[in-house]
C-alpha positions in Angstrom: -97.6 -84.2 -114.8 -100.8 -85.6 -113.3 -100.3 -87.0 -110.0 -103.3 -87.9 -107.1 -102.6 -85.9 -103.5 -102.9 -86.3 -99.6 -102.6 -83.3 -97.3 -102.5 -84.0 -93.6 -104.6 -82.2 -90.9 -102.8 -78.8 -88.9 -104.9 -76.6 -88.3 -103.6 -72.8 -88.6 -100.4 -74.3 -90.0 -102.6 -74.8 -93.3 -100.9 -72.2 -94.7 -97.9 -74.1 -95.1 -99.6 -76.3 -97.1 -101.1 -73.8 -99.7 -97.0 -72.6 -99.9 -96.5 -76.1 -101.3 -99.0 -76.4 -103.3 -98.1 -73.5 -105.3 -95.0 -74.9 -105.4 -96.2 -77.9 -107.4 -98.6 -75.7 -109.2 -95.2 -73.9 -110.7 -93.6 -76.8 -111.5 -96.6 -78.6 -113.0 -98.0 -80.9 -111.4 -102.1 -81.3 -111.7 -103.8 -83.5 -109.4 -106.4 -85.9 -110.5 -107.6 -87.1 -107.2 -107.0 -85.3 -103.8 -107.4 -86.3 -100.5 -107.2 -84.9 -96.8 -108.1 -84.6 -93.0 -109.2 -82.0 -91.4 -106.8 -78.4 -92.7 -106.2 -80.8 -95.2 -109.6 -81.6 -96.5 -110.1 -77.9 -96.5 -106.8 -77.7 -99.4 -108.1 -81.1 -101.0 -111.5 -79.4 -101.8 -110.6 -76.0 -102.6 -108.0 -78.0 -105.6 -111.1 -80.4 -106.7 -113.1 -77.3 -107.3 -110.4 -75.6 -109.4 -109.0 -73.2 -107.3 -105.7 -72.2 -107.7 -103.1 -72.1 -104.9 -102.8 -68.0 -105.3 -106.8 -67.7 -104.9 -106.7 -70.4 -101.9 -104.0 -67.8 -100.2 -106.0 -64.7 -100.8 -109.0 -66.2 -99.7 -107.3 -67.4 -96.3 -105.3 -64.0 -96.0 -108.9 -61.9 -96.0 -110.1 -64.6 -93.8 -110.9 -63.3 -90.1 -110.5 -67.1 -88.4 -112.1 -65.1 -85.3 -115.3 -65.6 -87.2 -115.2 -69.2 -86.5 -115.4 -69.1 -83.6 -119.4 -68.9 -82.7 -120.6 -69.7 -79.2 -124.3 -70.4 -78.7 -125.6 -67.2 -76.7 -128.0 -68.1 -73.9 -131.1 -66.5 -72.2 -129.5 -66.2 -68.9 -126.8 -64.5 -69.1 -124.7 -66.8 -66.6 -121.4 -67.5 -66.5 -122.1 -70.9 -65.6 -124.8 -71.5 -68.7 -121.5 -71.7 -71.2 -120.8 -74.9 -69.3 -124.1 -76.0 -69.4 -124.2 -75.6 -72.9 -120.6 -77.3 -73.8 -121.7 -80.4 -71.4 -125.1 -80.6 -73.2 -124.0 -79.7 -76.9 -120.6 -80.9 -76.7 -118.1 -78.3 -78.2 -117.7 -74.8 -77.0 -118.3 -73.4 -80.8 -121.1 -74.2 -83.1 -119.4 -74.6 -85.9 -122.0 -72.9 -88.6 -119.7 -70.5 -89.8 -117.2 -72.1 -90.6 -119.4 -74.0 -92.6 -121.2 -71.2 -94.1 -117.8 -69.8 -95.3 -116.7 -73.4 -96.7 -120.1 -73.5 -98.9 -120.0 -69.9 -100.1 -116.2 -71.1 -101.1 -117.3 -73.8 -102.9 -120.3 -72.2 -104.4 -118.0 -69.5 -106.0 -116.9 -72.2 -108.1 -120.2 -74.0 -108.8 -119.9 -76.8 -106.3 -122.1 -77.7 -103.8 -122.3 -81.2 -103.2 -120.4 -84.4 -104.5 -122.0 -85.0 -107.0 -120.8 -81.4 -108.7 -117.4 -83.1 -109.0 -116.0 -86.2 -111.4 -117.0 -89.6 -109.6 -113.8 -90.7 -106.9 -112.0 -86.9 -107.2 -112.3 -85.9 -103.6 -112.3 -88.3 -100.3 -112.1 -86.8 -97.0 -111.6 -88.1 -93.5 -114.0 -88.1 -90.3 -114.4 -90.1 -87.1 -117.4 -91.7 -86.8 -117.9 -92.1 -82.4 -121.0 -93.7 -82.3 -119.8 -96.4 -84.1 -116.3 -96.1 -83.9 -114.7 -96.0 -86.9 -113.5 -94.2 -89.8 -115.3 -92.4 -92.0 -114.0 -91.6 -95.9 -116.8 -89.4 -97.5 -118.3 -89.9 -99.9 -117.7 -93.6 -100.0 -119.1 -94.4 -96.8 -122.1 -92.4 -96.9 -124.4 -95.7 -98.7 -123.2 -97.5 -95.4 -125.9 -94.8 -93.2 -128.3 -94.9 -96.1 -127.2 -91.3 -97.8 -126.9 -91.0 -101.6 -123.7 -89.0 -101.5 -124.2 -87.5 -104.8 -126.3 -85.2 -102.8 -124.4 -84.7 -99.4 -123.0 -81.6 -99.0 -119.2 -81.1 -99.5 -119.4 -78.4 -97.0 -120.8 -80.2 -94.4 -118.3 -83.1 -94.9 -115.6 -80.6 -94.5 -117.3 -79.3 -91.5 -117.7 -82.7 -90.2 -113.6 -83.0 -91.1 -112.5 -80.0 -89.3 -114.6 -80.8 -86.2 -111.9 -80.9 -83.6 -113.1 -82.3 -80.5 -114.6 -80.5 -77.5 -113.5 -77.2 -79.9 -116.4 -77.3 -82.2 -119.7 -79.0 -81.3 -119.6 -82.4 -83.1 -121.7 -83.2 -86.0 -124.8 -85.1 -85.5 -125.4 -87.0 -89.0 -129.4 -88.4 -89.2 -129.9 -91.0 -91.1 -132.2 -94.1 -91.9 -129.6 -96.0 -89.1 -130.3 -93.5 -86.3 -128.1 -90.3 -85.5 -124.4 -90.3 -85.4 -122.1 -88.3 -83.9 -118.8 -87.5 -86.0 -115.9 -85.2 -85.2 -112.5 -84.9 -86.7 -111.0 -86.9 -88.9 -107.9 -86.3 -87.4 -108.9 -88.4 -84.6 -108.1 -91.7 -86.2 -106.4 -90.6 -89.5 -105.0 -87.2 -89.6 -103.0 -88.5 -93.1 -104.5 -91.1 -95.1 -101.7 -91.5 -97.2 -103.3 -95.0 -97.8 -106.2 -93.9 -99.6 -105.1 -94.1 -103.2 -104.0 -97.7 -102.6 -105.6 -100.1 -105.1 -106.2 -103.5 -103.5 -103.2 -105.1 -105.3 -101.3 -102.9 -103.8 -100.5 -100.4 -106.6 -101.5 -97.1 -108.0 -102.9 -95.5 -111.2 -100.3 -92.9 -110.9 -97.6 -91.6 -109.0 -99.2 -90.2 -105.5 -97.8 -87.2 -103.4 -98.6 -86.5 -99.5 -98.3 -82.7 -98.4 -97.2 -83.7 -94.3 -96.9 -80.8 -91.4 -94.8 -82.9 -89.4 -91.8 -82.1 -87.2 -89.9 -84.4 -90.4 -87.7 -87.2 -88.9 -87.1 -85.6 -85.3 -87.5 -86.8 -82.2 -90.7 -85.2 -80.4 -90.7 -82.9 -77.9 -92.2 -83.8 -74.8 -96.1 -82.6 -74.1 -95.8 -80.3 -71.4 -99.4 -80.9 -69.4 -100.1 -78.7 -66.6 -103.6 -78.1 -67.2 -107.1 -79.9 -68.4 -106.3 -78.0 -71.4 -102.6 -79.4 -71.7 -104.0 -82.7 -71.6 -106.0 -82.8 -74.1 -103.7 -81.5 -76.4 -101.3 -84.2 -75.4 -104.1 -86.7 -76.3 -105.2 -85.1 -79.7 -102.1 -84.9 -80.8 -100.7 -88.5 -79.8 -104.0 -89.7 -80.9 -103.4 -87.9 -84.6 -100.1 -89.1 -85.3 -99.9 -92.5 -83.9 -101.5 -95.1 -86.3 -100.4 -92.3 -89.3 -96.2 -92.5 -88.6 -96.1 -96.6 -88.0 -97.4 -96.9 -91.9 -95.2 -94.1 -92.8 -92.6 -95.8 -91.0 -93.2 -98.5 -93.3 -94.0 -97.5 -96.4 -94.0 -94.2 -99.3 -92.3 -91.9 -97.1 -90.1 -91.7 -100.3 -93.3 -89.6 -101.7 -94.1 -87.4 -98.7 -93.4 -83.8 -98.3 -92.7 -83.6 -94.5 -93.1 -79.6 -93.7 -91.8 -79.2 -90.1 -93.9 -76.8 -87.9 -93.6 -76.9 -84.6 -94.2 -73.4 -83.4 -98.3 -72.9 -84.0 -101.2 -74.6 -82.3 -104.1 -76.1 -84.1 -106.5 -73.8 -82.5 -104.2 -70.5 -82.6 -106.8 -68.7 -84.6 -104.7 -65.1 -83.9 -102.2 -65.9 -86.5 -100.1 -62.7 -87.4 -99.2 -62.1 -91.0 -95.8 -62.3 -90.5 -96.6 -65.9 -89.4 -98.7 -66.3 -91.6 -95.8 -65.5 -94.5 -93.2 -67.4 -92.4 -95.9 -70.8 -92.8 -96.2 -70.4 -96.6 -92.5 -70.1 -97.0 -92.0 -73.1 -95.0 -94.3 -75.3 -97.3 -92.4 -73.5 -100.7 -89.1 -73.9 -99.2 -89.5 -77.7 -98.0 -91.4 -78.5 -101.3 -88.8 -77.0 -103.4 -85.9 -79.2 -101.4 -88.3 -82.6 -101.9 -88.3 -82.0 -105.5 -84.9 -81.8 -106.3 -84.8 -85.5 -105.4 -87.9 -86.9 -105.7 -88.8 -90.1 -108.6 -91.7 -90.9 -108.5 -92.7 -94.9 -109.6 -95.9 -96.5 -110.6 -96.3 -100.7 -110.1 -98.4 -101.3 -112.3 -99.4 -105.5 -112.8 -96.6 -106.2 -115.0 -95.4 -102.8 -115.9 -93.5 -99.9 -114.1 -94.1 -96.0 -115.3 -91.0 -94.3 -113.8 -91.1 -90.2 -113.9 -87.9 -88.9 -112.8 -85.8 -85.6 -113.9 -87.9 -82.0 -112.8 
């Protein structure tokens, strides 16, 4: 069955996501069109590029996420120079190799840039501070003069996965000046919305791929440190415009995984944890489909898909 996706930001906890994929994979479902924010951009290109959900999880598995993380080195050795740096460049990481890694990825499969995949495919989400708005690439490159066709899906994913004051943000030159754009979790972290048409329906039944904590209260942010708070305020920041439209609308076609246990930025994942995230996104996609009936509005016509 072909179906369009959206997979939410998480950081670490992307492995649950890859678990749910495969999932779907099993069951077949083929998506036409993916989307995704940040951990889930990364997932929405790796499927637009035609990687399977085992070859995502090996890649991630051999994956040393310590290699991410890429402080500028400085010519006096200084304690007090790593400040300097994160006050003058913004982030305490540079951010390259994670980049580097996501185009060697992607080049594996012969894709570089958007224009290496069918027009409308892939749409990711960034934050655009400058300006202060949202960003979905590729669309909203022509708006800064860029002919997307050419942009670089591994920057945009870099540009996605830019968690604030983590990774040094993007500065994106253009004909209208230079930008500065970080996460895409910052004002969308699941744009379930995407694949709306402006009537309201869809071409075809559409699936989101959720870490969430599902439909239970929140625990409070415990802040004790600079640290603490700005954890509280990512997070409140993430999920605050995202659950009202839930709230509202297709939560009937969301796969909420619940993870509460693992930090965005806990790049010393075990594999144990690891296995236990995976299993989380199988076990929680395997209990959505045993329910789930997907329906298309279409004009003056309904397609209705129900019995897996």
């Amino acid at each position: 069955m072909l179906i369009d996706g959206v997979f939410s930001g998480g950081g670490l906890k992307n492995f649950a996501l890859v678990g749910a994929y495969q999932v779907l994979e099993e069951e077949g479902f083929r998506f036409n069109r993916v989307a995704g924010t940040s951990a889930g951009a990364i997932l929405a290109c790796f499927i637009a590029a035609g990687y399977s959900g085992k070859e995502i999880e090996e890649m991630l598995d051999e994956l040393d996420f310590q290699s991410f993380l890429d402080p500028r080195k400085t010519i006096i050795p200084l304690p007090i120079m790593k400040w300097l740096l994160f006050y003058w460049r913004m982030g305490l990481y540079q951010g390259e190799a994670m980049e580097k890694w996501f185009m060697d990825k992607l080049a594996n499969k012969g894709v570089y840039t958007f224009g290496d995949l069918p027009s409308g495919t892939l749409r990711l989400i960034t934050s655009d501070l400058t300006n202060g708005r949202m960003m979905v690439l590729p669309d909203d490159l022509v708006r800064y003069g860029i002919v997307a066709e050419t942009f670089s899906i591994a920057r945009a994913l870099r540009m996605s996965c830019g968690l604030p004051f983590f990774f040094e943000p993007v500065k994106l030159t253009s004909g209208t000046g230079k930008t500065i754009v970080v996460d895409g979790g910052v004002l969308s972290n699941f744009p379930i919305w995407l694949f709306d048409e402006q009537d309201g329906n869809r071409q075809r039944p559409v699936l989101g791929l959720k870490i969430s904590r599902g439909h239970e209260e929140p625990k409070g942010h415990k802040i004790d440190n600079a640290l603490n708070l700005f954890q509280a305020l990512f997070s409140t920041m993430q999920n605050a415009h995202d659950e009202k439209y839930i709230s509202r609308k297709f939560e009937k076609d969301i796969v909420f995984i619940p993870v509460n246990d693992t930090s965005t930025t806990d790049f010393n994942l075990t594999q144990e944890e690891k296995e236990d995230l995976m299993e989380m996104g199988r076990s929680s996609t395997i209990q959505f489909l045993k329910t789930w009936s997907p329906v298309i509005s279409k004009k003056n016509y309904q397609i209705v898909y129900r019995n897996y």
